[in-house]
C-alpha positions as CSV (number, residue, x, y, z in Angstrom):
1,X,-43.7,122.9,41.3
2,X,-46.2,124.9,39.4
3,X,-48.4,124.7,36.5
4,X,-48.9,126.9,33.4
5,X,-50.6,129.4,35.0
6,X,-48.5,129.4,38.1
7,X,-50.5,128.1,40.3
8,X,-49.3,125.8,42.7
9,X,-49.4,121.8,43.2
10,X,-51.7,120.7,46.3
11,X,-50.1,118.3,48.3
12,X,-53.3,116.6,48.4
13,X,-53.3,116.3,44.9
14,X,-49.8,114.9,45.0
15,X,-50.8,112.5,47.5
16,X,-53.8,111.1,45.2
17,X,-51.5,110.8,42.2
18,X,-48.9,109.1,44.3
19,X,-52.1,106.7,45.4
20,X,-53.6,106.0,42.1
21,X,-50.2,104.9,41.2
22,X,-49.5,102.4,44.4
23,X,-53.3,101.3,43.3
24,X,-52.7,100.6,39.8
25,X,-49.2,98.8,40.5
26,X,-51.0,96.6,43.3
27,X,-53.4,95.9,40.6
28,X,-50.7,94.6,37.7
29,X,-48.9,92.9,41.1
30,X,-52.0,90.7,42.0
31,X,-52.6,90.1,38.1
32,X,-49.5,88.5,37.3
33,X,-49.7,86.9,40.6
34,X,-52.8,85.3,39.5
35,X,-52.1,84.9,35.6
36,X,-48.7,83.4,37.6
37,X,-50.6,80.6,39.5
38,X,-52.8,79.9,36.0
39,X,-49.8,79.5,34.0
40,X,-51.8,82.1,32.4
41,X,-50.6,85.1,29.9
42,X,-52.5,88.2,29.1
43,X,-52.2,90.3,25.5
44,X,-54.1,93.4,24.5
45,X,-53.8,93.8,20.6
46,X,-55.5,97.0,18.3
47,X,-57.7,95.8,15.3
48,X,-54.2,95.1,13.0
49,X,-52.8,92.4,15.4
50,X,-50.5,94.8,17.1
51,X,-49.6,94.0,21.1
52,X,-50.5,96.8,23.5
53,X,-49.6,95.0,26.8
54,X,-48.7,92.2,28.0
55,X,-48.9,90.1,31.3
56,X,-47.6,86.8,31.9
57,X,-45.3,85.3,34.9
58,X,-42.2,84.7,32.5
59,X,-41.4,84.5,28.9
60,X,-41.1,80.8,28.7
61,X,-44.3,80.4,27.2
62,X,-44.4,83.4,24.8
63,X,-43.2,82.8,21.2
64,X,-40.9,86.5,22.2
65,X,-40.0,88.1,25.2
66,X,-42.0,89.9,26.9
67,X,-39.6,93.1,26.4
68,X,-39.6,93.0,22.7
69,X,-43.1,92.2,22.3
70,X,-44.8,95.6,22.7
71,X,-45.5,97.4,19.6
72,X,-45.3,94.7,17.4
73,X,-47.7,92.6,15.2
74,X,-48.6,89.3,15.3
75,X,-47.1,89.2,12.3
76,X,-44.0,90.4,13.3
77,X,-43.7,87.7,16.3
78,X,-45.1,84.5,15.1
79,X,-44.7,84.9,11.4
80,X,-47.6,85.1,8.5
81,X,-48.6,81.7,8.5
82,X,-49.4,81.1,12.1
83,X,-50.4,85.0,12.5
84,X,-53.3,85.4,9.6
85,X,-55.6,83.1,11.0
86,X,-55.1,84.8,14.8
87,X,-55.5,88.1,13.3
88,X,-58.7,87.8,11.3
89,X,-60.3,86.4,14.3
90,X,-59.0,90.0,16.4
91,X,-60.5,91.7,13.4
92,X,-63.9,89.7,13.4
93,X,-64.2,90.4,17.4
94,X,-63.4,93.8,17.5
95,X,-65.9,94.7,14.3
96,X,-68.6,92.3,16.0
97,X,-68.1,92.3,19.4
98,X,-68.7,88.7,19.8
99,X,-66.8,86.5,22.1
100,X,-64.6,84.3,19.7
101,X,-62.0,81.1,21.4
102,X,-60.0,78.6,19.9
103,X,-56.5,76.2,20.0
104,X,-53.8,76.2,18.6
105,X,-49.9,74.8,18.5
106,X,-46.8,76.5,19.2
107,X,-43.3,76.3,19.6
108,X,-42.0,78.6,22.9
109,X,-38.8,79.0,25.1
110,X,-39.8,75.9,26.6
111,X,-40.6,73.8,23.4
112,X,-43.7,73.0,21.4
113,X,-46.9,73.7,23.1
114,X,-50.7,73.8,23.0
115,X,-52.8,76.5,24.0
116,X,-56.4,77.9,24.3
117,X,-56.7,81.5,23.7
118,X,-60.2,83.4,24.6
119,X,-60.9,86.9,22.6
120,X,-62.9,89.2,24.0
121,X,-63.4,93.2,22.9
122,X,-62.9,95.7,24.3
123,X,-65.8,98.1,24.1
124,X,-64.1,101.5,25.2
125,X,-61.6,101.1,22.0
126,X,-60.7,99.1,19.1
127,X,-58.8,96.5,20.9
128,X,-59.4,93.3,22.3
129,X,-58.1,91.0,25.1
130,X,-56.4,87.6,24.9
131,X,-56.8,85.1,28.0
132,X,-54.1,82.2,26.5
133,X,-53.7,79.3,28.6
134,X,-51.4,76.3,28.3
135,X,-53.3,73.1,28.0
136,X,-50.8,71.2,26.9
137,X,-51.3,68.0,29.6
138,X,-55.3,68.4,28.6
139,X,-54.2,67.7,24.9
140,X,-51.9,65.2,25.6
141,X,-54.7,63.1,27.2
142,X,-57.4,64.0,24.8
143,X,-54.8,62.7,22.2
144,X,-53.9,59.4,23.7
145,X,-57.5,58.7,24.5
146,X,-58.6,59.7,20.7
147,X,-55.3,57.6,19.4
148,X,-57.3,54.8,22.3
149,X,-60.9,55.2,20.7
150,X,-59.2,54.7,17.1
151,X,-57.4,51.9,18.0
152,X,-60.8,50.2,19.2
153,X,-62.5,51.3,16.4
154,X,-60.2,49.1,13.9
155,X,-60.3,46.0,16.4
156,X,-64.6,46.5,15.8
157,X,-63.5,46.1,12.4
158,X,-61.4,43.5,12.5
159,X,-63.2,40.7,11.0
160,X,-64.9,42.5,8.0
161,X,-61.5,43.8,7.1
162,X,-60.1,40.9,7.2
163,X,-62.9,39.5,4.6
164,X,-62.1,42.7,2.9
165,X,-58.8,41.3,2.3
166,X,-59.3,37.3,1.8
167,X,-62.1,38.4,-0.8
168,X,-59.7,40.0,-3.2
169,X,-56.6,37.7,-2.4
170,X,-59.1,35.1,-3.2
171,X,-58.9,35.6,-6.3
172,X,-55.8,37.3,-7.4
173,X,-54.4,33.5,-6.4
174,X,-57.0,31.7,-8.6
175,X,-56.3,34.2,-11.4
176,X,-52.6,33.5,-11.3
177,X,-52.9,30.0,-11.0
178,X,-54.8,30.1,-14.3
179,X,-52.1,32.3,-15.7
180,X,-49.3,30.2,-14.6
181,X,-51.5,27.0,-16.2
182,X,-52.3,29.0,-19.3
183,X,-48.3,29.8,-19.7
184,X,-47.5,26.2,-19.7
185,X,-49.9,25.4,-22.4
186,X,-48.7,28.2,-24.6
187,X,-45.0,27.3,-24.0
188,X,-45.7,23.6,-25.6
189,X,-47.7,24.9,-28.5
190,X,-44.5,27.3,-29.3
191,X,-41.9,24.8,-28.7
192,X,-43.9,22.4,-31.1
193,X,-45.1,19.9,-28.2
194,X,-48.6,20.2,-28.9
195,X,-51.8,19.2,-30.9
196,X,-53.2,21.5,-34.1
197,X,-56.4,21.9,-31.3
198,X,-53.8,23.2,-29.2
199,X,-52.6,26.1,-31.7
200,X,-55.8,26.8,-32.5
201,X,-56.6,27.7,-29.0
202,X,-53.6,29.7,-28.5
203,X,-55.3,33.0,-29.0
204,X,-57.9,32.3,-27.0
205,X,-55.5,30.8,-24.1
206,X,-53.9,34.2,-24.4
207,X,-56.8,36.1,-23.8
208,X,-58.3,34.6,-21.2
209,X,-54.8,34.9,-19.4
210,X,-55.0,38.8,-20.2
211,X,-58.1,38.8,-18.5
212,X,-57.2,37.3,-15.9
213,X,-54.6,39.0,-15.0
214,X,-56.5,42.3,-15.7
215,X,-58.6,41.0,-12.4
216,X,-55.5,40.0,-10.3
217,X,-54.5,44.1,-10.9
218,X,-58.3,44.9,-9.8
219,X,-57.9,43.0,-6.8
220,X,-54.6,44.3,-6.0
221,X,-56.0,47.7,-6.2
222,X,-58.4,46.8,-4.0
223,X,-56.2,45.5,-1.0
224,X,-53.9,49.0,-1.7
225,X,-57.1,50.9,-0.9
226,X,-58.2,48.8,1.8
227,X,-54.7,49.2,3.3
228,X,-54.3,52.7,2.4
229,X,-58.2,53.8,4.6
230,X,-56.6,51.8,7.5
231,X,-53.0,53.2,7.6
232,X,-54.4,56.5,7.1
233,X,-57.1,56.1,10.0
234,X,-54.8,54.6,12.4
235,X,-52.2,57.2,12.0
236,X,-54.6,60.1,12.8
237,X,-53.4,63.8,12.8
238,X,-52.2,66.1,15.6
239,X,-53.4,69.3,13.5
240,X,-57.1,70.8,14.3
241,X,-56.8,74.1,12.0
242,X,-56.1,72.7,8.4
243,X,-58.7,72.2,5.2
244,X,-60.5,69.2,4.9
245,X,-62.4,67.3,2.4
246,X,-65.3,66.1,3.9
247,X,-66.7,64.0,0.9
248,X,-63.3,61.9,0.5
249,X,-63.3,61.5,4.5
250,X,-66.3,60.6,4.3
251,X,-65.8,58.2,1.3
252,X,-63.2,56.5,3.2
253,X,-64.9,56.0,6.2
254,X,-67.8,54.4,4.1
255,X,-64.8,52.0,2.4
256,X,-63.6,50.7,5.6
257,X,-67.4,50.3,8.1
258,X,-68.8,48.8,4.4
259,X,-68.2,45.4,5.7
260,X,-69.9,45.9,8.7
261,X,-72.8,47.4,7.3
262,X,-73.8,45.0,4.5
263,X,-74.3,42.3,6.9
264,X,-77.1,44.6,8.2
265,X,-78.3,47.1,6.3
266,X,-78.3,48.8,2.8
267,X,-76.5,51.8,2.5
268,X,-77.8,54.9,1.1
269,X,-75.1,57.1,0.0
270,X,-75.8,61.1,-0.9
271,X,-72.7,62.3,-0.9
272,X,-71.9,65.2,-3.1
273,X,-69.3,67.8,-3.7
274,X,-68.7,70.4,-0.7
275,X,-66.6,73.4,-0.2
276,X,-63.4,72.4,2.2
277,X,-64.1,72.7,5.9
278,X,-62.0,73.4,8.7
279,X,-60.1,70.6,10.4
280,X,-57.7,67.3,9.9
281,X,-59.2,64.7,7.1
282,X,-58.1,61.8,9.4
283,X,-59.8,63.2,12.6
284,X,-63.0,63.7,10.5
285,X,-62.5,60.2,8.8
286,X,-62.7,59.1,12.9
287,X,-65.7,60.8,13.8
288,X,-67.6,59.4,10.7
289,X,-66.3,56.0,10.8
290,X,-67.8,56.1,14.9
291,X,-70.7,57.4,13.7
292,X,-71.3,54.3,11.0
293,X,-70.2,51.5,13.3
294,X,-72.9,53.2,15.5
295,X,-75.9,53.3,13.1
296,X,-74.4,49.6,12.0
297,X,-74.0,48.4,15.6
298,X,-77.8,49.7,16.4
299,X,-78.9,47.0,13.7
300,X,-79.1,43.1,14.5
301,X,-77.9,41.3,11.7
302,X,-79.6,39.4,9.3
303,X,-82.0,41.4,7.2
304,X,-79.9,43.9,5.5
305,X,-83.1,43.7,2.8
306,X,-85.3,45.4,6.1
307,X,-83.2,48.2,7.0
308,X,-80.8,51.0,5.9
309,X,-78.0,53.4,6.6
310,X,-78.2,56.7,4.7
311,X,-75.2,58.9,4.6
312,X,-75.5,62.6,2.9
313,X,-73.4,65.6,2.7
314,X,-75.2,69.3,2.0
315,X,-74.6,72.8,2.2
316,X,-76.5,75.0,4.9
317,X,-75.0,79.1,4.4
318,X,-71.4,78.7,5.6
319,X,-71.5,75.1,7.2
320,X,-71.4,71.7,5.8
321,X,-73.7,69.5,6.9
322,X,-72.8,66.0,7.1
323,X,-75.8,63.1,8.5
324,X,-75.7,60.0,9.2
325,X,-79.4,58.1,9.2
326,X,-80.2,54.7,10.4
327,X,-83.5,52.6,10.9
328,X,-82.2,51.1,14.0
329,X,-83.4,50.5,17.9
330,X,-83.1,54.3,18.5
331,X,-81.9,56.2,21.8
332,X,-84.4,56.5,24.6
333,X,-84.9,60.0,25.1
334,X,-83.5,59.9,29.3
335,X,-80.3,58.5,27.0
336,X,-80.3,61.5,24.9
337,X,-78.4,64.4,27.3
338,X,-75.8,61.7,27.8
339,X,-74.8,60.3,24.9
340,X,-71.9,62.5,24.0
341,X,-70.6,62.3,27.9
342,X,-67.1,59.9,28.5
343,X,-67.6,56.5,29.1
344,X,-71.5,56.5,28.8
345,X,-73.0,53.6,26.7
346,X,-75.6,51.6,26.1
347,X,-74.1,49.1,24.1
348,X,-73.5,45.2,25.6
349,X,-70.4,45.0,28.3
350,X,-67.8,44.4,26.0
351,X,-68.9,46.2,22.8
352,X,-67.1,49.6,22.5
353,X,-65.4,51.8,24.9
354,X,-68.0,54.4,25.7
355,X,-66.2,56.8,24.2
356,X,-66.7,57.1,20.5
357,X,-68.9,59.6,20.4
358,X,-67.3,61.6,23.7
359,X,-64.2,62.0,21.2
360,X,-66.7,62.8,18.1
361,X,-67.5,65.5,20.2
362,X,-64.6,67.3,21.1
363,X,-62.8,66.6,17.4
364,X,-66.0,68.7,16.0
365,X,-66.5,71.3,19.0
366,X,-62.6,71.7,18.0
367,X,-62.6,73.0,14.9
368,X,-65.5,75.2,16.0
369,X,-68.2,73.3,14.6
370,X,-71.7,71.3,16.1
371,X,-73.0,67.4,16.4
372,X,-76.5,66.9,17.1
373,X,-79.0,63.8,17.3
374,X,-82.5,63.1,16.8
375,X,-83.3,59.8,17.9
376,X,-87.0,57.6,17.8
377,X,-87.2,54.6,20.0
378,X,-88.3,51.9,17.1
379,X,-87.4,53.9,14.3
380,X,-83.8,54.8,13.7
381,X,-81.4,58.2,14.8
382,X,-80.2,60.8,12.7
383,X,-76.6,62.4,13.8
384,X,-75.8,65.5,12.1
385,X,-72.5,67.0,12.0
386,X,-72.1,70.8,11.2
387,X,-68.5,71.8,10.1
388,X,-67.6,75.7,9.0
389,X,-66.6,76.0,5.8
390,X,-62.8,77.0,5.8
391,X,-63.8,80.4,3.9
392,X,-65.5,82.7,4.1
393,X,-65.1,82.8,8.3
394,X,-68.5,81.2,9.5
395,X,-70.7,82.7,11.4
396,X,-72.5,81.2,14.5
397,X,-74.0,77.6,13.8
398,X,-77.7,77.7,12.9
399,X,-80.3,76.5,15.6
400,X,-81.2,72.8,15.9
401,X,-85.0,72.9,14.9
């Protein structure tokens, strides 16, 4: 064999073709060897989404096969709903270069699955790497223990919800037994059985028994919101990636720790109107809720006149910014690195599970966004939560001062 110009093919050159090639199979050999032990998979995609290669031990955890995946979109293979959000993060990476990871939920060959997927870009073109792995067992855990922390939460709040409800039911009885009374009286007047006194207090009668039945409906209205904020909180949400209002999670979190609070402090509340964040109301609804037991729980009860729990809601560039304030003991600072670890507390044995705030945590590192705490022995501790807005894509989280 020759070339163009006739000149011949070394056999040394032959040999170091031949070689590159053994070298470069060896290499995709040991890499799905590895990606194999991993349960690991391996995509290269252009700037539009579009798969380039792909490595992965078998096709049971790809939404395709493997075969019919080259060449296509994201687009193409998952559908627009699931794709968009995957593909704006390849185009963000490969315009910025920055590393970018995330989770998601999908159905594969071997049923619905969760995995984390790390971006990185590829400087030589416009394309980027995906390192996907299942952590499917990891989320079933985190799940059961978040589904664990909430369930402790609402036994914490057990007796103040339970006033919460005796309050209103309270009265809706005592406003019905004044209706049925008032009914009584009004039949007699109108079948003739009573006084001239009588008739002339029949309009009155009847408008005392509008009113109270006009605070019977209040009360009722009460329980079906106090009912509502716990059936929502205790069913929780599997989704991460979803739109959130932070102010109404927020609202209903104040609803349901209210009772706990009053018995200790006053509560401050700044909420205002925020753009939608990223995330599951009912997850954020969790972290807040463990967040106001906390500042509640860090008060001794008694002189609700002497201290306070402030709760605001801002904007800061593309976060939200949500804090919660209280004038309680404080944290020591050698408690401060490990406050957010599983299973760390200070509280008595007995009160809490030591991981409320471990789970706080990991539901707002989840949706790519930041907790942080400043804390005063003596003087109270400030948590602030920083969520990104669900558009414009956020960029990275402003320092902690």
């Amino acid at each position: 064999m020759g070339d163009s110009a006739g000149r011949g093919t070394s056999p040394l050159s032959s040999q170091l073709d031949e070689s590159s090639l053994r070298r470069l199979d060896d290499a995709d050999e040991r890499l799905r060897a590895v990606l194999g032990q991993t349960e690991g998979i391996l995509i290269e995609m252009d700037e539009v989404g579009r798969c380039l290669a792909v490595w992965a031990r078998s096709d049971a955890l790809l939404a395709a096969p493997q075969s019919t995946m080259l060449g296509r979109t994201l687009e193409d293979i998952l559908g627009q709903e699931i794709a968009r959000p995957m593909v704006e993060r390849v185009a963000r990476v490969v315009a910025t270069g920055h590393f970018d990871r995330f989770e998601y939920a999908m159905e594969v060959e071997s049923g619905r699955r969760w995995f984390c997927a790390e971006v990185l870009s590829v400087s030589s073109r416009p394309s980027v790497t995906f390192l996907i792995r299942d952590i499917t067992l990891q989320k079933t855990l985190e799940l059961r223990l978040i589904q664990a922390d909430r369930l402790a939460a609402l036994g914490t709040l057990a007796a103040s919800v339970a006033h919460e409800v005796s309050n209103p039911l309270s009265y809706i009885s005592a406003n019905l037994n004044f209706v049925q009374s008032g009914l009584g009286e009004m039949k007699k007047v109108l079948r003739g059985e009573g006084s001239s006194a009588d008739l002339a207090s029949l309009a009155l009668t009847l408008e005392e028994c509008t009113e109270a039945l006009d605070e019977a409906r209040q009360g009722t209205q009460r329980l079906t919101h106090v009912t509502r904020d716990l059936k929502t909180y205790a069913r929780g949400e599997d989704a991460i990636e979803g739109s959130a209002d932070v102010q109404q999670a927020l609202s209903r979190s104040i609803s349901m720790a209210m009772g706990t609070i009053k018995m200790r402090a006053r509560l401050v509340n700044r909420l205002r109107e925020v753009p939608p964040v990223r995330g599951s109301e009912e997850r954020l609804g969790q972290v807040f809720l463990n967040l106001l037991l906390n500042a509640a729980q860090a008060i001794p009860e008694g002189t609700p006149d002497r201290h306070m729990v402030e709760v605001s809601l801002d904007v800061d560039a593309s976060w939200v910014v949500a804090e919660v304030r209280d004038t309680g003991a404080g944290i020591a600072p050698e408690h401060l690195p490990r406050i957010f670890d599983p299973f760390f507390s200070t509280k008595p044995v007995g009160v809490g599970t030591g991981l409320g705030l471990s789970i706080c945590h990991s539901i707002v590192k989840g949706v790519g966004g930041d907790i942080r705490v400043e804390s005063t022995v003596g003087q109270g501790t400030c948590f602030r939560v920083l969520l990104p807005v669900r558009d414009p894509p956020a960029p990275p989280a402003p320092e902690g001062d």
